[in-house]
N, C-alpha and C positions, 0 to 999 in steps of 0.2 A: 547769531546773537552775540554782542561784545559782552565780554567777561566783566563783573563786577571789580575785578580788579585793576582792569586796564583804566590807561590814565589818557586823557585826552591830548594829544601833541599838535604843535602848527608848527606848519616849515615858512619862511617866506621866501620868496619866490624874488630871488634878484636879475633874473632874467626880463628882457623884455620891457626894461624901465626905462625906457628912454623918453617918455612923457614928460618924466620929472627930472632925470639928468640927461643932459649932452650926451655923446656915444663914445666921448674921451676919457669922460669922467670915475675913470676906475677906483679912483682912491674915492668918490664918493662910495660907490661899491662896497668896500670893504668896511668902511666906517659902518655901512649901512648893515653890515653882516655883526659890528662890534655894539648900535644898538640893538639891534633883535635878539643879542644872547641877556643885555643888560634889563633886557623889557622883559627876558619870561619866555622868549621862543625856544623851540626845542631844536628849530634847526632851519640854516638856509640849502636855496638850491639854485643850481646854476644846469642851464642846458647848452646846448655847442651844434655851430656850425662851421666847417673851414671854409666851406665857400659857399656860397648862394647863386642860381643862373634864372632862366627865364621863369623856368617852372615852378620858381618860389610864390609868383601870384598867377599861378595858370587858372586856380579857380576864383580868383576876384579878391582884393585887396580886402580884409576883414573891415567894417564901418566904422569903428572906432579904434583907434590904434591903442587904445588900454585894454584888448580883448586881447584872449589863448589865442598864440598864433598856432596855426593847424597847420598839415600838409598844404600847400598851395593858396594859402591865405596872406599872405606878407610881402611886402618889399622888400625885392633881392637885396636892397642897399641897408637894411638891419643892420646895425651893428649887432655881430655876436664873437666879441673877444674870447682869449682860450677859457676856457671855464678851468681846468686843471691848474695853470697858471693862476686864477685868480684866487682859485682856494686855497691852492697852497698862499698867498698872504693872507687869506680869513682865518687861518688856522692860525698862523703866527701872532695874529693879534686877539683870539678868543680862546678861551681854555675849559669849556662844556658844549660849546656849541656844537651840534651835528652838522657836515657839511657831507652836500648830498652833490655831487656828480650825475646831474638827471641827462638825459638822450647822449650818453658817450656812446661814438659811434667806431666798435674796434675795428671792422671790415677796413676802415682805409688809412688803419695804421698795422706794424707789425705788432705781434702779440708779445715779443718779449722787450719790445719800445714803452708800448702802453704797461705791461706789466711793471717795470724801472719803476713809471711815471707814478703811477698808481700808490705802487710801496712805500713811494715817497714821502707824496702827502700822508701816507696812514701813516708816516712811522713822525712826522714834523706833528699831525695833531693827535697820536696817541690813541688810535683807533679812531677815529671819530667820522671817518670817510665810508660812507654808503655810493656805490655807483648800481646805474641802472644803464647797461647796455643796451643798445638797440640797433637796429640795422638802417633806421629812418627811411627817407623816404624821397630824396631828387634823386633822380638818374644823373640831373647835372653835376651835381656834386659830385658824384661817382666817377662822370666822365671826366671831371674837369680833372682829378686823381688817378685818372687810369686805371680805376678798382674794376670788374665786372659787377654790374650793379643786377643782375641774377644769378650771383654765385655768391651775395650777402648773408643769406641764412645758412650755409655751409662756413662760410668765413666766420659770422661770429661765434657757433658752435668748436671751430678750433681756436679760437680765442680762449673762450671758457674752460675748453679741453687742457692748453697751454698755459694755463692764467693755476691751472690747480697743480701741474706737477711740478711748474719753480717754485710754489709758495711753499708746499709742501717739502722737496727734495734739493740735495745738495751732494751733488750735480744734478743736473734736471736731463730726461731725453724727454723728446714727443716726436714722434711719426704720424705725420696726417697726407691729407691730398694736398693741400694749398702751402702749411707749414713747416719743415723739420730743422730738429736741430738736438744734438746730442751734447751731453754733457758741460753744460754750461753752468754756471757759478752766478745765481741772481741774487746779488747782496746791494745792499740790505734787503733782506724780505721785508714785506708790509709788519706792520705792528702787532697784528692778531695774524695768530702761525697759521688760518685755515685762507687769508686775505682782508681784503676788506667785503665787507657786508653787500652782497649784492640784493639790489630790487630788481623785477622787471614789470613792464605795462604796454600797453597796446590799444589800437583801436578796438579788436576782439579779441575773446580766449583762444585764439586757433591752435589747431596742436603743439608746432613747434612751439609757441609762447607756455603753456600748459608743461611739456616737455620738460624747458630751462627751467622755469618754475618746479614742477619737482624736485628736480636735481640739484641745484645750484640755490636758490633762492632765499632768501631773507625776508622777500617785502612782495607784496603786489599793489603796481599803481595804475591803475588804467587809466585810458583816454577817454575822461567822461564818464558815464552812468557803466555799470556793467549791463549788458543787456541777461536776456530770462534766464537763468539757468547756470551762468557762469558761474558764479561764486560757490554754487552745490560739487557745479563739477568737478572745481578745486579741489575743495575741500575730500571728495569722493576718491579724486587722484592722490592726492597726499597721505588720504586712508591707508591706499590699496599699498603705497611706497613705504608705509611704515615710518608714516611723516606723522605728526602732529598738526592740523591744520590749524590749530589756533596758535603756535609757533610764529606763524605768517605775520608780519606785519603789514596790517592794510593803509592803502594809502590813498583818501579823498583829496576832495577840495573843494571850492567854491568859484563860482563864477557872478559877475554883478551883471546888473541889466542897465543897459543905459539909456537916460533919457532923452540923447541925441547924438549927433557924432562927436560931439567935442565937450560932452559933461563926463562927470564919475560917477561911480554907480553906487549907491544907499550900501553898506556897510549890514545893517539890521536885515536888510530884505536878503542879500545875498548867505545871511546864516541861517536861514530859515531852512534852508533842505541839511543843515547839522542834526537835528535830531532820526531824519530818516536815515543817513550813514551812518549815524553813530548804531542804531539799531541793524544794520550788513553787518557792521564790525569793523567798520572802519573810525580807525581811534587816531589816525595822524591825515592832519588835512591841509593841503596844499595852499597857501592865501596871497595872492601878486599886490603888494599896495599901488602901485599905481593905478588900480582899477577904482581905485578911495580915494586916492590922495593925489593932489599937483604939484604940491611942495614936500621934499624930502626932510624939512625939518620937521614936519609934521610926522613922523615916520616913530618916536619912540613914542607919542601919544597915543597914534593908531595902533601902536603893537600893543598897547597894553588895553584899549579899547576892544580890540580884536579877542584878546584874551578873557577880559570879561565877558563878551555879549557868548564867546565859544561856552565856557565852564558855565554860564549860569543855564542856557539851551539844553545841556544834555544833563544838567547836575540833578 
């Protein structure tokens, strides 16, 4: 049940827009991150791939290319420029905005690379860097990096492991199976002494997800509805850890239905399941404009359209 006090938040979702900009178009990007803090948004996000191979549409090209691209639903030829790069300039030009580092995937970087990276942006936008780890999901991509792509949930776990004793210590050691490295000097640390905020999400709660989430976690964003029982079990684990489970920030979203392969989807009808997540407790919700909109100049009107049809649903 969400708390009378919590306050309803929408991230937008600058990934995946390529309906409405070209796949060059970065500096539309970032403007678009400088309207969304100007309209009332609480936060954008950005996801990441380094490469893409066959396996990107092994399960069939999604119908309409303004849909969630999933595992195996997309054209390899996506553009998906570095999301870290790009936040670090949304961060330069916004000064409340939350920017959100969604599917950073540390397996096929080193952890005290991505950690540098990381510090960065938090300490360029003053805390305001949420990342959500994940291990994803080609093999290609793994292969194409020479990562072992079944030794990814071992690898991100020493990331997080490593990711906590540079933030923390000055000099840093970690001894792992995959990682080591003694007494090293990670300056500038992130802006907030503990890191930055991490979230994590998934297709299910399976343990190791459940796991990170105890330990580590900020935020939970699943992939899609939680299925029965999930969110109890969090909340049961975080108990038993001497967590607070309403600490947790949840994180929804919205998806639109579309009237064909090459329409947008009703804005009204897609908020419609807002009142049923606001009721889980999920108070910050995920919203992709180009599933609404063709034109990007349309994009401060939609935010603030977005905003009222949100607050008055759950108000």
């Amino acid at each position: 049940m969400t708390s009378q006090a919590s306050r309803l938040k929408l991230i937008l979702v600058l990934t995946e827009n390529w309906t409405m900009l070209p796949g060059t178009d970065l500096q539309g990007l970032v403007r678009m991150a400088r309207e969304a803090e100007d309209s009332g948004f609480d936060a954008v996000m950005l996801s990441e791939h380094v490469v893409l191979g066959p396996d990107a549409d092994a399960a069939g090209l999604m119908e309409n290319p303004r849909d969630w691209a999933y595992p195996g639903n997309q054209d390899p030829s996506t553009p998906w420029p570095s999301s870290l790069i790009l936040l670090g300039a949304m961060a330069a030009v916004t000064t409340r905005l939350r920017l959100v580092a969604g599917a950073v995937i540390p397996p096929l970087r080193h952890p005290l690379l991505l950690a540098k990276e990381l510090a960065t942006i938090d300490q360029l936008s003053q805390g305001r860097l949420i990342v959500i780890p994940t291990v994803s999901w080609s093999r290609d991509e793994y292969a194409a990096l020479g990562i072992p792509f079944g030794q990814r949930g071992s690898l991100l776990d020493e990331h997080l492991a490593a990711w906590e004793q540079v933030y923390a210590h000055t000099p840093a050691s970690f001894d792992g199976v995959h990682y080591r490295f003694r007494d090293v000097y990670l300056e500038p640390k992130a802006y907030r002494p503990s890191g930055p905020l991490l979230w994590f999400g998934g297709q299910r709660l399976h343990p190791a997800l459940l796991r990170r989430l105890v330990r580590y976690g900020d935020g939970f964003n699943p992939l899609g509805r939680p299925q029965a029982g999930e969110l109890q079990a969090l909340r049961a684990a975080m108990t038993a850890a001497n967590r607070n489970p309403d600490e947790m920030e949840m994180v929804g979203g919205i998806r639109g239905h579309f009237p064909s392969s090459d329409a947008v989807a009703d804005l009204g009808q897609a908020m419609e399941s807002l009142p049923e997540q606001w009721e889980q407790g999920f108070t910050t919700i995920c919203v992709k404009p180009s599933m609404f909109i063709n034109d990007p100049r349309e994009l401060p009107e939609f935010c603030r359209e977005a905003l009222r049809q949100a607050t008055s649903l759950i108000g």
